[in-house]
Each structure stands twice: as structure tokens, then as C-alpha cells.
N, C-alpha and C positions, 0 to 999 in steps of 0.2 A: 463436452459434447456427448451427448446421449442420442444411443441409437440399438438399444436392448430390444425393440420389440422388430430391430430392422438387421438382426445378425446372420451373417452368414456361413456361420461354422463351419470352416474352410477348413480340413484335415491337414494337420501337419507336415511338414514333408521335411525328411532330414537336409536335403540338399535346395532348402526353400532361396530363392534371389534376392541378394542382400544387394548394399550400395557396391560398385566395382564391377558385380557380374555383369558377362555378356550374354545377353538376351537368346533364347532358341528360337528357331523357325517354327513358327505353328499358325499360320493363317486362319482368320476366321470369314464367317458369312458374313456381309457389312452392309451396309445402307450409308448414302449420302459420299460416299467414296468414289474413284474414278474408274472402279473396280469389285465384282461382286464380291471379291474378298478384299481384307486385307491383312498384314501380317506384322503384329506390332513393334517386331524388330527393327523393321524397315517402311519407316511413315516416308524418309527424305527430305524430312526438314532438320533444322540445328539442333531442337529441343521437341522431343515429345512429350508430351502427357498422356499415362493411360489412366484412366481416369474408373475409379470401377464403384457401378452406382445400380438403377434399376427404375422401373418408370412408377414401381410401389412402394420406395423410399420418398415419402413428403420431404424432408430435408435436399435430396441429392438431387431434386428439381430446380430450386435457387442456384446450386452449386454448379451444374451444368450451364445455368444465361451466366454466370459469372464465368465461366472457363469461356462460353462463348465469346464475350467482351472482351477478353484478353486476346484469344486467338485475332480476332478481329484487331486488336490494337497492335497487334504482332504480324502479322501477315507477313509470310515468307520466311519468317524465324520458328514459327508454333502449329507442331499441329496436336491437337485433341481429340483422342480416341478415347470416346465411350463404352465401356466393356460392360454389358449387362448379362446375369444368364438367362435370358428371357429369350423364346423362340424369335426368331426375322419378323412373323409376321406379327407379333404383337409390338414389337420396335416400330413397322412398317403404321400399325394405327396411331402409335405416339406420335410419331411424324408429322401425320394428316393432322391434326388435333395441336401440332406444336413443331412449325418448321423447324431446322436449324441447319446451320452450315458443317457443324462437327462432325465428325465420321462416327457411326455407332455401329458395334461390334456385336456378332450373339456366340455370348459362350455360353450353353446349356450343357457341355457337359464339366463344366468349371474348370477347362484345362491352365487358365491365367490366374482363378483364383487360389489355387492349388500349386503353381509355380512362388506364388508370392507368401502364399499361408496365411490369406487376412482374415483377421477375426471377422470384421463388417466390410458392408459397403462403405461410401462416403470418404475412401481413402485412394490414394493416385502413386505413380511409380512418375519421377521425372527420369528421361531417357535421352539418352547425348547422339547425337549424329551416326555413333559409331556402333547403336545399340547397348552402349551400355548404361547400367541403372546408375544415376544418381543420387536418388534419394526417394526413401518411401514418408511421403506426407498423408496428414490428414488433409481431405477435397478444401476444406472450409482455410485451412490455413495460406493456400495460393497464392499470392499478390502480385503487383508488376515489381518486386522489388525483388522475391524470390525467381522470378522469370528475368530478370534481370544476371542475377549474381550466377544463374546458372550458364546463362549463355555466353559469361566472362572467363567460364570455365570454375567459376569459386566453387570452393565448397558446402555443399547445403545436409543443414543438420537436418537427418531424416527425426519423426513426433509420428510416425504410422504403430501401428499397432499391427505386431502379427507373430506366427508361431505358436498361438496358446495352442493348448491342447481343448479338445471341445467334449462335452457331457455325455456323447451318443452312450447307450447301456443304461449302466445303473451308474451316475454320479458319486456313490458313497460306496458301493461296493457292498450291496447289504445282501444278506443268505433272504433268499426267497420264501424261508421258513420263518422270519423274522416275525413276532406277532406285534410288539410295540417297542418304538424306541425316541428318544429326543437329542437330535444332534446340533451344536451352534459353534461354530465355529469360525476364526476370522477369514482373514482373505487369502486367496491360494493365487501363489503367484502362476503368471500363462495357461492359466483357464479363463476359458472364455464364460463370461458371466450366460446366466440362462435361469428358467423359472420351469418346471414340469410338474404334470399331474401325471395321475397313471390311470386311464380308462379304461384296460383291461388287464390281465394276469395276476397275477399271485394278489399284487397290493391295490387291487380295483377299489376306486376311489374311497380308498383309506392312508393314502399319502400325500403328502406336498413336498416339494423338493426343490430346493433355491443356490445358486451359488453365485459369488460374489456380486452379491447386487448388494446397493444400499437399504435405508429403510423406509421409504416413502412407498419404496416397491413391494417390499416385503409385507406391508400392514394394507395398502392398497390390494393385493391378493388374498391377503387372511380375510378380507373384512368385505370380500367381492366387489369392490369399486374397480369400476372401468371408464372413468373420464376424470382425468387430473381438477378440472370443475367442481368436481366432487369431496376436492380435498382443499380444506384450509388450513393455516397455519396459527398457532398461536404462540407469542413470543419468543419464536424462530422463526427463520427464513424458508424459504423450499430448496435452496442450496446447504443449509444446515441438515436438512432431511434426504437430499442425494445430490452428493457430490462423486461424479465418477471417475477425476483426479484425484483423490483424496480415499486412498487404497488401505485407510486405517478406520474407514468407515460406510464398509464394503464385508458385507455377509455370505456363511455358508451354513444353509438351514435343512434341516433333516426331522421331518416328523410321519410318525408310522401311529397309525390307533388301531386297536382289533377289531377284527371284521363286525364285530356286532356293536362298535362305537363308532363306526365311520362318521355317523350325523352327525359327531360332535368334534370331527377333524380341526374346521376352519376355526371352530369356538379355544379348543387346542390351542392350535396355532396362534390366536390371538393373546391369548394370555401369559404364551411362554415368550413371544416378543417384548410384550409390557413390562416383564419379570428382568429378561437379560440384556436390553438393550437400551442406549441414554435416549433416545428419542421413544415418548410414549405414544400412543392411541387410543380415540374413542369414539364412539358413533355419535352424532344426534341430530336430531328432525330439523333442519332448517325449511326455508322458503327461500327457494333461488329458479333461475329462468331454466328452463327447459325445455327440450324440442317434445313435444306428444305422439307418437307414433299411432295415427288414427285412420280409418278407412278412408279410402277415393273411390275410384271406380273398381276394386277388386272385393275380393282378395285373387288372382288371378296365380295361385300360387295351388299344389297340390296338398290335400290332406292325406297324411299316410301314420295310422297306426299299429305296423307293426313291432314296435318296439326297439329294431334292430339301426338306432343312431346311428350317427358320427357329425362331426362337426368340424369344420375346417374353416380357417379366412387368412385374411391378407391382405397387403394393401391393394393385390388384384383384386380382390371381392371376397363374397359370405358364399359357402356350400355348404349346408346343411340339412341331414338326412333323418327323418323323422325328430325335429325337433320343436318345444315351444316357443311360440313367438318373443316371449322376452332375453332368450338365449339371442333371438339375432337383434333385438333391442340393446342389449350387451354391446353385442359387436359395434352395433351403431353411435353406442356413446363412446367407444374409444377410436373411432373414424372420426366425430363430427366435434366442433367446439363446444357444446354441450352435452350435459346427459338425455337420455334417451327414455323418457317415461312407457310403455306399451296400456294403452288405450284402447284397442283393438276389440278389445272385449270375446278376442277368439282365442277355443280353448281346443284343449290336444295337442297332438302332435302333425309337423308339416316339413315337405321337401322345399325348401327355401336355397333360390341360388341367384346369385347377383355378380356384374362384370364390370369391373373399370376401367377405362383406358390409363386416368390418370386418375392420382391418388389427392382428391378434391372434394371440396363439400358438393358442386357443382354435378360429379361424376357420380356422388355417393347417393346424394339427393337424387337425381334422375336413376337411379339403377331403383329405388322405395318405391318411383312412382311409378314405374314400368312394373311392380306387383303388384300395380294397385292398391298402394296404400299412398298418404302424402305426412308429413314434418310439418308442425304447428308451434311457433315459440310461443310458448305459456309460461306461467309459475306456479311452483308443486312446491309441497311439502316434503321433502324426502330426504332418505338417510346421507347424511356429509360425515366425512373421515375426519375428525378434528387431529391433528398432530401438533405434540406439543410436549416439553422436557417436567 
């Protein structure tokens, strides 16, 4: 189960709630409850689930109609609390857009996720009558079999993931005076995996910086691909190239170039992957389908060349400040099932800002056309990630 570009780097907490612990009082602001709040210690049914997701995790959508299904098949034995940190009201638009009977919870300031110390979303705490924690699972593993064995009192083996420590700072601890260095190292146990660039201070964009990810991810960033589409395999598997069970083939990467080599960072990066690691990489020009990011009735979007970027997304949407159109092209191929060609044929730089309720081609596609641009499946000739031993 991967879910790297959907983490929550939830700060460790010495005293985090493990299986046995009883639950504290911390009521939250709720939706679909019989009550503006409520408070996960005390749902009042036999077995709770809190369940903790977000309406910008594509995965933790399925997982939510399947906790629905259960509660439903449970009635009077289950209830499912959805904990997301997303404000009320932007729960309150998921709602309109996608009923459900489950209760949904807003912790913005991560008091539950911080109680537990999870690495990501996508994982639940089951909770006994009495408030106490059961067992911390991953969302996807749930079944009526574990909701069974719990309500018999059995013991359930917790598969949650929690306690790493997370990247914030400088991941490698490097002196700020540092001019070039190459660091490859294996996997560090209870770090939380993450990918960072540095867009400003000391090492402006003259670094890359990775920790335990695999290598599909790692050569995927060196080689700027941003839709898995874009990668093929050749005589391996794409579970050969990232398996995120599989913690003997899971990376910590460390590359710094001097200020006056930065251009040739990602080119770096590329070649000391191919040097120290069994899975290799390479570019080359195929013909495959692709969406064309071409004008509609806009561009209904602002031109701003000041220079002073930034750029931010999510599975809520793209905000970006003085940027080129293929930067949110980018973003668009790692939202949609295909890669993102820019056709646009406009140049400079622009404030570019888009909103999703929900994290869909559906949501994605209507926020493009709402700037006046529209999505064209074509076929292009363009750079594919070949991987291969």
C-alpha cells in the first residue's frame, strides 16, 4: 500500500496510544452526527472505528463506501468516525457531492493525529465500548471478519504504521556551508519516507533529498516524470521497482552540487542511481496517449511577471504564483490518468489557482475548464522512463 505523495507527518509523541490504552476526551466539530460535536472516546456503540483519511487522499475514498457497507451491515454494533484535518466546511461540500451516513470529524489542528503518531492517512484505530484502543490497522485491511473477532472480544493484531520520526529541517543534517556532497544510504528504520527539494536558503535549487522510498520514485524525480503512465518496465515488474513492504529496497538519497552546477543537479542524480542501485533508468521518446492541455474559452487566469514564485498543490488543488504553464501541466499529469502535454502555446509566467471538492478526474477536469483551458486525448511523442535491471 502506497501512499507517499498522501503523508501526514504526524510528530511523534513519547506517550503516542498504543493497543490497551484508554482514549482522552477531546471532542471534535462533526458532521452527520446527532451532535455538533463529537468525542471519539464516546461514539456508544460496542466497537468503534476512527478511521483517519481526508476528502484529498484518492485511496481513502473507496475505503470510506467500504467502512460505510460494514457499519451498515453492523448496525447497532459499529459506528465509524471519519477524522480528517480538513476544516467543517470543506467536509460540509464533500457531503453535498457524496452523502454518507458515517460521522465525519474536523481535526485541523491534528489533535487525534498526534495522539496516535501516524505516519499517513488510510489507517483506523478499532475502539471497544470502554474506549479503549484495540488495535491500530491499516483502512484497506478492515473486513467483516476483523469486525467480527473484535466484537467477540478477540485479539486483533494491529499492521498500522506509526511513531516514525518525520524529515521536518534538514533530513541528513548537513552544515549549511556544505558546497557538494553524495549521500546513498539504506533504510532508516521509523522515518517516515518523504522526497524534498529546497527552493530557497543556503542550497536553492542545488539539492534533492529522499528518504526511504524505493526506486521507481527516486528515478521518477531525477528524471522529472510526473504520471506513473510515463513509466515502463522492462523485464521487471513495477513491484520489483517499489515495493513499500519490502524495507531492503527502500532508499536514503542525499545530493548537493555547487551553486554554479545546479543545472546539472537532476543529470547528477541520475547517473549516481544508475551507478548504485540494481534497478536501472533511461529515457526515450515513445508514442503513447495523452491528455493536450489546449485553450477553451480562456485563458481566464492572471499573467504576473514578477518573478517572485511559489508553488503549491494537493489533492485539494494547484496554487500557483507566477508560474509556467507546464509547471501546472506537471501537476495535472500526476492528478489525471495520463500525462499532461501543454499545448497552450502561452508563455511567461501566471497566477494559476484551482479547487476540488473531491480528488477525481471529474473535479480535476472541471477546475481546467473553469480557466478556460479544456483536456484532449491525443498521442504525442514524448519522454517515457524506461526501468529495467
Amino acid at each position: 500500500m502506497t501512499y507517499l505523495l498522501l503523508l501526514m507527518m504526524a510528530l511523534p509523541q513519547p506517550g503516542a496510544l498504543r493497543p490497551g490504552d484508554r482514549l482522552p476526551t477531546h471532542p471534535l466539530p462533526a458532521l452527520g452526527a446527532p451532535h455538533t460535536t463529537v468525542d471519539p472516546a464516546k461514539s456508544g456503540a460496542p466497537l468503534t472505528i476512527l478511521n483517519f483519511w481526508g476528502t484529498w487522499c484518492s485511496p481513502c475514498i473507496p475505503e470510506m463506501d467500504s467502512l460505510a457497507k460494514l457499519q451498515q451491515r453492523n448496525a447497532g454494533k459499529l459506528r465509524v468516525i471519519g477524522i480528517s484535518n480538513e476544516p467543517k466546511n470543506r467536509l460540509e461540500a464533500y457531503l453535498k457531492r457524496k452523502p454518507s451516513h458515517l460521522w465525519l470529524a474536523s481535526d485541523t489542528s491534528g489533535y487525534w493525529y498526534r495522539q496516535f503518531a501516524l505516519d499517513y492517512v488510510g489507517q483506523a484505530a478499532l475502539v471497544n465500548a470502554h474506549g479503549r484502543v484495540l488495535a491500530i490497522v491499516r483502512t484497506d485491511s478492515i473486513d467483516q471478519r476483523m469486525i467480527d473477532g473484535a466484537l467477540k472480544g478477540e485479539k486483533i493484531r494491529s499492521n498500522g504504521e506509526t511513531g516514525s520520526q518525520n524529515a521536518e529541517g534538514d533530513p541528513f543534517t548537513l552544515d549549511s556551508t556544505t558546497v557538494s556532497r553524495i549521500t546513498v544510504e539504506g533504510y532508516r528504520p521509523n522515518t517516515t519516507p518523504m522526497g524534498k527539494t529546497y527552493p530557497t536558503g543556503p542550497f536553492k535549487d542545488r539539492r534533492l533529498s529522499w528518504i526511504n522510498v524505493c526506486p521507481s520514485i527516486l528515478y521518477k524525480d531525477a528524471f522529472d516524470i510526473h504520471s506513473d503512465k510515463q513509466v515502463v518496465y522492462e523485464g521487471i515488474t513495477s513491484i520489483e521497482a517499489c515495493n513499500f513492504d519490502d524495507t531492503s529496497n527502500r532508499y536514503c538519497v542525499d545530493i548537493v552540487v555547487p551553486a554554479t552546477r545546479k543545472d546539472s543537479l537532476r543529470q547528477l542524480a541520475q547517473a549516481v542511481l544508475n551507478i548504485l542501485l540494481p534497478i536501472k533508468g533511461r529515457m526515450e521518446k515513445r508514442t503513447i496517449d495523452v491528455y493536450a492541455l489546449e485553450m477553451g474559452t480562456g485563458p481566464l487566469i492572471r499573467r504576473n511577471e514578477t518573478g517572485k514564485g511559489s508553488v503549491s498543490f494537493s489533492g485539494e488543488g494547484f496554487d500557483g504564483i507566477a508560474v509556467q504553464i507546464k509547471v501546472f501541466a506537471d501537476y495535472l499529469s500526476n492528478e489525471l490518468d495520463l500525462p499532461v502535454v501543454d499545448e497552450t502555446n502561452l508563455k511567461g509566467l501566471w497566477d494559476i489557482h484551482t479547487e476540488n471538492v473531491l480528488r477525481t478526474r471529474a473535479d480535476v477536469t472541471a477546475a481546467v475548464e473553469k480557466l478556460g483551458f479544456r483536456l484532449e486525448k491525443v498521442q504525442r511523442k514524448i519522454d517515457v522512463l524506461v526501468l529495467f535491471k
